[in-house]
C-alpha positions as CSV (number, residue, x, y, z in Angstrom):
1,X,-74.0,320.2,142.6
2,X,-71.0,318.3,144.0
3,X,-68.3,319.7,141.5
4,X,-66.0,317.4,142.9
5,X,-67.5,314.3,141.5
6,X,-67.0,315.8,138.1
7,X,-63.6,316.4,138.7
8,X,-62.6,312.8,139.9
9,X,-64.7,311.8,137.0
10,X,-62.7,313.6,134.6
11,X,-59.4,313.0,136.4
12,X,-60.5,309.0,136.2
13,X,-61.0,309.2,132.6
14,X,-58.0,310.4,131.7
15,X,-56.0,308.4,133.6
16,X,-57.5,305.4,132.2
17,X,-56.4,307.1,128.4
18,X,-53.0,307.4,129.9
19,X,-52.6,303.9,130.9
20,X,-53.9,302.4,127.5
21,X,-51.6,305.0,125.7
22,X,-48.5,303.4,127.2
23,X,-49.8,299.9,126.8
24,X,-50.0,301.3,123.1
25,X,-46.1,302.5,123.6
26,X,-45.1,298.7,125.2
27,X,-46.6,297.0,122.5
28,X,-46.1,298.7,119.2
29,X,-42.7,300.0,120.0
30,X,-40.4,297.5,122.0
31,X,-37.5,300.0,121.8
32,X,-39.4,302.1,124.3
33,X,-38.9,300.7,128.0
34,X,-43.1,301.7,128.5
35,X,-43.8,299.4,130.7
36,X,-41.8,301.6,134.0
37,X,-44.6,304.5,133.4
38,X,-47.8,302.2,133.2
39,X,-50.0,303.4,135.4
40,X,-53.9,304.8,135.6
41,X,-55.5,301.5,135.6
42,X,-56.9,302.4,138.9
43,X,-58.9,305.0,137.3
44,X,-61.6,302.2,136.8
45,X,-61.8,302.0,141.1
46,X,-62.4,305.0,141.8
47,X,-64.9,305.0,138.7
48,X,-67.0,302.2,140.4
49,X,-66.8,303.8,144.1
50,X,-68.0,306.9,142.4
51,X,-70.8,305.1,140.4
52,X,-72.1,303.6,144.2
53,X,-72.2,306.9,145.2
54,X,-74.1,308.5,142.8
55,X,-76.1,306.1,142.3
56,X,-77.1,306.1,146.1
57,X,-77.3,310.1,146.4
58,X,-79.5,310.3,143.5
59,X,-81.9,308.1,144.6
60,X,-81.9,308.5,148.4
61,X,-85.3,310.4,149.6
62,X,-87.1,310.0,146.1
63,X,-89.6,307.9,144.8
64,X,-88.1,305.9,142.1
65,X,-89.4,303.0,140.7
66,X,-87.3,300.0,139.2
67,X,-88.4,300.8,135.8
68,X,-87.8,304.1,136.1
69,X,-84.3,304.0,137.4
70,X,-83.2,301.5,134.6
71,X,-84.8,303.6,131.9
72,X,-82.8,306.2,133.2
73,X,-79.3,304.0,133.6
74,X,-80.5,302.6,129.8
75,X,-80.6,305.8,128.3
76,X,-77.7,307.5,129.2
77,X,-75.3,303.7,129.4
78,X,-76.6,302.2,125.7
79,X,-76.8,304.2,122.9
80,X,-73.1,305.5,122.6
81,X,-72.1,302.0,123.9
82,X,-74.1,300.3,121.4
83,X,-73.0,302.6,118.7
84,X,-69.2,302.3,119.4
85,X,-69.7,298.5,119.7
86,X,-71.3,298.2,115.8
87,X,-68.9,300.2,114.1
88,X,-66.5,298.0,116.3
89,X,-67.6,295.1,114.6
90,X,-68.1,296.7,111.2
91,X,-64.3,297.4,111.6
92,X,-63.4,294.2,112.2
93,X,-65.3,292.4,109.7
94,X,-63.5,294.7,106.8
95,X,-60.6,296.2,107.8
96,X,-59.4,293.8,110.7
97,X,-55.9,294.7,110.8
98,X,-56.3,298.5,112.4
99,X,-57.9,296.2,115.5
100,X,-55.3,294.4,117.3
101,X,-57.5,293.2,120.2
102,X,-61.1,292.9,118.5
103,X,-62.0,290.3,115.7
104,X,-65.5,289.7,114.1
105,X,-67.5,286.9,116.1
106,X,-71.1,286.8,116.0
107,X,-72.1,285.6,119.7
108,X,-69.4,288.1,121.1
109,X,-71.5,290.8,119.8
110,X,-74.7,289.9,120.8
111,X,-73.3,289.1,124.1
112,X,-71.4,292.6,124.4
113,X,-74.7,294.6,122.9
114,X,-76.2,292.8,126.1
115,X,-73.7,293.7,128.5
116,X,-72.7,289.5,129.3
117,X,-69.0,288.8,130.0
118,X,-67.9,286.9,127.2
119,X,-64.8,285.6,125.9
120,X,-62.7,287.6,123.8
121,X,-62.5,285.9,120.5
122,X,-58.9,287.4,119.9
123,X,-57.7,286.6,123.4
124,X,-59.8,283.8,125.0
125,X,-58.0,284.0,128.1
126,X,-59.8,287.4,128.8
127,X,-63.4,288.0,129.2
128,X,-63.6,291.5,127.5
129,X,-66.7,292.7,125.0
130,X,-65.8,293.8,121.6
131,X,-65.1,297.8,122.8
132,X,-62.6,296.3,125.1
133,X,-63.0,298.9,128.3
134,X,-66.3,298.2,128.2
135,X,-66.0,295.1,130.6
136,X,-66.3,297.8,133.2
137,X,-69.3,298.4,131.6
138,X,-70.8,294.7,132.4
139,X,-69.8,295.2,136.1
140,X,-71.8,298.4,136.2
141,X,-74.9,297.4,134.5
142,X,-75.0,294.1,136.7
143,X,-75.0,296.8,139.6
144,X,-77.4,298.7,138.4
145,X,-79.7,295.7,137.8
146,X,-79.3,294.5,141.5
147,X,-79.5,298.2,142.6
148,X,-83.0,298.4,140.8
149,X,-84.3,294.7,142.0
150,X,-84.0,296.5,145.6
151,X,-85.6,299.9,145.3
152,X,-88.5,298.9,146.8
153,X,-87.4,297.9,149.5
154,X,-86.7,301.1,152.8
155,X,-83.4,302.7,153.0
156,X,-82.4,301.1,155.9
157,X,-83.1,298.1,154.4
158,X,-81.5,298.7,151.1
159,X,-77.8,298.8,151.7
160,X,-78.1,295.1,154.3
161,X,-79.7,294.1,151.2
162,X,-77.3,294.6,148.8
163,X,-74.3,293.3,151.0
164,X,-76.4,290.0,151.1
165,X,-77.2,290.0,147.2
166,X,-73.2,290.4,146.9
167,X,-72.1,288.4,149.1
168,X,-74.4,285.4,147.6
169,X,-72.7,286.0,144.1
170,X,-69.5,286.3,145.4
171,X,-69.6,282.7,147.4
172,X,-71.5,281.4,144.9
173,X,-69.4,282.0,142.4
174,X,-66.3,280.5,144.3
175,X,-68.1,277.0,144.9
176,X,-69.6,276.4,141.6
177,X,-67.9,274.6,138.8
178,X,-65.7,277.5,137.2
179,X,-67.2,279.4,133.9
180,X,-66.9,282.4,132.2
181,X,-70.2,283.8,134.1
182,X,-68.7,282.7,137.7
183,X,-65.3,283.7,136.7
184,X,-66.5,287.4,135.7
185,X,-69.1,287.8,138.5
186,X,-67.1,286.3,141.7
187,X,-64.6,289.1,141.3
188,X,-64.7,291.1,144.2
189,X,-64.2,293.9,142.6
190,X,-67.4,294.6,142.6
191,X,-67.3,295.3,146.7
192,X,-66.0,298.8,145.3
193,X,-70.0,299.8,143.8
194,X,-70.8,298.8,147.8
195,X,-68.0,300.6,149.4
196,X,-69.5,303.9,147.2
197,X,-73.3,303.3,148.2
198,X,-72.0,303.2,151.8
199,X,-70.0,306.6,151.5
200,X,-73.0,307.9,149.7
201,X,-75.4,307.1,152.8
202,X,-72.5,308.5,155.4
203,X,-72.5,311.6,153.1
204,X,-76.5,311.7,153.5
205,X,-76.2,311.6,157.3
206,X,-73.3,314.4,157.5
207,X,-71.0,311.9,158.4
208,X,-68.1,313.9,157.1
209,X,-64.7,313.8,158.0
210,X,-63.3,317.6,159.1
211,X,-61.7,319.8,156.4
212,X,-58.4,319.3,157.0
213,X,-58.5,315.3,157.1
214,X,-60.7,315.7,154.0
215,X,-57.4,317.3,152.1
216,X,-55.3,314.4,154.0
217,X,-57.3,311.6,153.3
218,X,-57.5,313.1,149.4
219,X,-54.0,313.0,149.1
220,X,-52.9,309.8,150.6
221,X,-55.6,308.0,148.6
222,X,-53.6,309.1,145.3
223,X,-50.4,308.0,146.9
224,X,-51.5,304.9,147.8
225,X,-53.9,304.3,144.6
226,X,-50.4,304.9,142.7
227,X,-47.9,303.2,145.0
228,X,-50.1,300.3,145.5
229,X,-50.9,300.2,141.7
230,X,-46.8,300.0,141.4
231,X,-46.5,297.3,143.8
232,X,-49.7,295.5,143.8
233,X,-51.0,293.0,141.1
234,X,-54.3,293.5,139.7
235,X,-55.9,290.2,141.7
236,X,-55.5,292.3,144.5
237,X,-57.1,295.4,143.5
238,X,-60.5,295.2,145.3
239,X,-58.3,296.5,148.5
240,X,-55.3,297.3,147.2
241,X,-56.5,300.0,144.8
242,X,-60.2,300.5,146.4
243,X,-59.2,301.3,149.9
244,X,-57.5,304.2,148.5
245,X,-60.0,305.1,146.1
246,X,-62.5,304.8,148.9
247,X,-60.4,307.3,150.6
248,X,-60.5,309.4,147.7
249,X,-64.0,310.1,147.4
250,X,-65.0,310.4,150.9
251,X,-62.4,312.6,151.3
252,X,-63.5,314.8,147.8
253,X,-66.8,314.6,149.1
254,X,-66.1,316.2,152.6
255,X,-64.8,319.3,151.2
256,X,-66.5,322.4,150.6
257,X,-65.7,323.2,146.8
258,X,-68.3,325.5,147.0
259,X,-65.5,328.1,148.5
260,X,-63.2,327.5,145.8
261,X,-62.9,328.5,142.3
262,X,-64.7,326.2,139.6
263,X,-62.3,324.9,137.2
264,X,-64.5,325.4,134.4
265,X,-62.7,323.2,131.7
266,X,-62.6,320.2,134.5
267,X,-65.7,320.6,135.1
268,X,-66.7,319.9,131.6
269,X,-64.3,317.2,131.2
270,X,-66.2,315.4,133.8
271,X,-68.9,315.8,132.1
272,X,-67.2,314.0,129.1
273,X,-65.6,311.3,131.3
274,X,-68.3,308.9,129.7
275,X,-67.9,309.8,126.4
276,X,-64.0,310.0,126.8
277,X,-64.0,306.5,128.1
278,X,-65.9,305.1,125.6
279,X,-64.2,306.5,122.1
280,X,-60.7,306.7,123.5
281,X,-59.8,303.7,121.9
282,X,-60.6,304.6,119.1
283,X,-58.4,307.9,119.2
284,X,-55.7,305.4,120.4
285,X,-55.9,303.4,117.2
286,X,-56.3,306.4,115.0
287,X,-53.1,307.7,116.4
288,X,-51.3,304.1,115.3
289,X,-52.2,304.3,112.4
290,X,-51.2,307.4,111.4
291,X,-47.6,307.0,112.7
292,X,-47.2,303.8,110.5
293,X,-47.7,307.1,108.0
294,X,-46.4,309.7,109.1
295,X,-42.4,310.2,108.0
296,X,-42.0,310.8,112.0
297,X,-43.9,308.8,113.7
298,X,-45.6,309.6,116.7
299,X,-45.2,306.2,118.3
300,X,-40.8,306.9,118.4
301,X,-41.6,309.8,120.3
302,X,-42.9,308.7,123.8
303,X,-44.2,312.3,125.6
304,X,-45.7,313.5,122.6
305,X,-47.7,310.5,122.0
306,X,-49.2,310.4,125.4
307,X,-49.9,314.1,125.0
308,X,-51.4,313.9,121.9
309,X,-53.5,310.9,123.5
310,X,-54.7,312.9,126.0
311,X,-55.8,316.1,124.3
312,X,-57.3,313.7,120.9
313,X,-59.1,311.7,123.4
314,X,-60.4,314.6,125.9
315,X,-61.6,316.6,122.0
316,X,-63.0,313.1,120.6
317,X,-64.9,312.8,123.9
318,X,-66.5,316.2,123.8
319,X,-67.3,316.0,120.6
320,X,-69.2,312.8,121.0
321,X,-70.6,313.7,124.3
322,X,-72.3,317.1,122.9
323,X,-73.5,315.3,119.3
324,X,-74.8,312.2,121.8
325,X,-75.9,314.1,124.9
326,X,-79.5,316.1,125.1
327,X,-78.9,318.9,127.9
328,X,-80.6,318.3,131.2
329,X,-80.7,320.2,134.3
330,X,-79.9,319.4,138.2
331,X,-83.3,318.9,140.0
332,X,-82.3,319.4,143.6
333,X,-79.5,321.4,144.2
334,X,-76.4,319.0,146.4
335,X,-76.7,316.7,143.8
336,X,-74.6,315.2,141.2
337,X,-75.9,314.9,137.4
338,X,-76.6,310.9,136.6
């Protein structure tokens, strides 16, 4: 098992928590100057680099059908998704003012429940679902639709294939009239779920970089995913923030961990980084509203609200993840849980 995947899985997560918990700061409390500290959107890169990966790895060398794989993706993807989605809306419908980016609309729902980018009815201008990370979510399912369509095809036709498919949808989506469907899918964002299946066939064939530019290519892929994030807008992410979180992986992935100590609790985190991603938002709004009662609140004190959303967050996520999770166990030793 490549322990290191669970690590940047957890390390992802919660650097996506930390970036909404400061775009909770910027917004709720204008007398804190948030907006200098906002970073750990770029957890969502290395996410989808990862998510190529595994998704190559796990199915390299096996005999996996289509149906199989997506029954597979299905039932790990839609149940918490769907569930967090409904009460969501429930929330919305009664209680609308502990949402401030969500409101009650029908055909956003049913296109969220069936992971189709769709405009947010409280921010048109965005095409987020009604669990607002969960446009992520739409990007991967998309992927693992296309990824299924060509498991029939031979490995060394598989990966040609998918640059094609990609590369279709991406020009295709640039020369036809502009929609919310060729808005969403001609982001190139999506490169990133390529640049992973790629590393994950290079990590098949032992094309590995040496230990030491392992570590190296580890680190400076955090400096530049942060310095870039810093100085880089979000348009430019599918380079600015993927080259380095290509750099990240390959170079997690060319280490031994096996010689070093497990850390036990990051371990587990990473595998809560699904759950934590999905519910986080919901410990972020919990948190809101309890410092609109608290005689202190939370929200005037900066550090100790992005503390508190990071440990919440990481305990909602485990919590969910073992009520939600059945256990399963690691077939083939090398390889990553899915």
């Amino acid at each position: 098992m490549l322990v290191q995947l669970q690590y940047l899985r957890a390390v992802a997560a919660l650097m996506v928590v930390y970036f909404h918990a400061i775009l909770q700061l910027a917004k709720v409390n204008p007398a804190v100057d948030a907006t200098a500290f906002l970073y750990g959107e770029t957890g969502v890169d290395i996410f989808f680099v990862l998510s190529g990966f595994v998704m190559w790895l796990t199915t390299s060398g096996r005999a996996i059908t289509p149906v199989h794989f997506a029954r597979r993706r299905i039932k790990r993807i839609v149940p918490l998704y769907w569930l967090a989605t409904l009460f969501s809306a429930v929330v919305a419908l009664v209680a609308p003012s502990l949402l401030k980016s969500t409101v009650f609309d029908l055909p956003h729902l049913i296109a969220s429940l069936l992971f189709l980018p769709w405009a947010n009815a409280a921010d048109p201008s965005t095409i987020t679902p009604v669990v607002v990370p969960g446009w992520t979510l739409n990007y991967e399912m998309f992927f693992y639709f296309v990824f299924a369509l060509l498991l029939p095809l031979s490995e060394a036709r598989r990966i040609p294939a998918m640059f094609a498919v990609f590369a279709v949808i991406l020009i295709a989506s640039r020369l036809l009239p502009e929609t919310t469907v060729t808005r969403f899918y001609g982001e190139p964002i999506m490169l990133e779920f390529l640049a992973g299946v790629v590393l994950g066939w290079l990590y098949g064939q032992k094309v590995l970089l040496p230990n030491r530019w392992a570590w190296a290519a580890l680190a400076a892929g955090f400096v530049f995913l942060f310095v870039n994030e810093a100085l880089m807008a979000p348009e430019s992410r599918f380079y600015a923030w993927g080259i380095p979180a290509i750099f990240i992986i390959y170079g997690a992935v060319s280490i031994d961990f096996s010689r070093l100590p497990v850390l036990g609790w990051l371990n587990y985190l990473g595998d809560c980084s699904y759950s934590i991603y999905i519910t986080h938002a919901f410990t972020l709004a919990f948190l809101r509203v309890a410092s609109d009662r608290l005689p202190i609140g939370i929200l005037q004190q900066p550090v100790l609200f992005v503390i508190l959303s990071l440990v919440l967050s990481s305990i909602g996520g485990a919590i969910v993840h073992e009520i939600t999770t059945p256990r399963r166990k690691v077939a083939v030793a090398g390889r990553p849980p899915v």
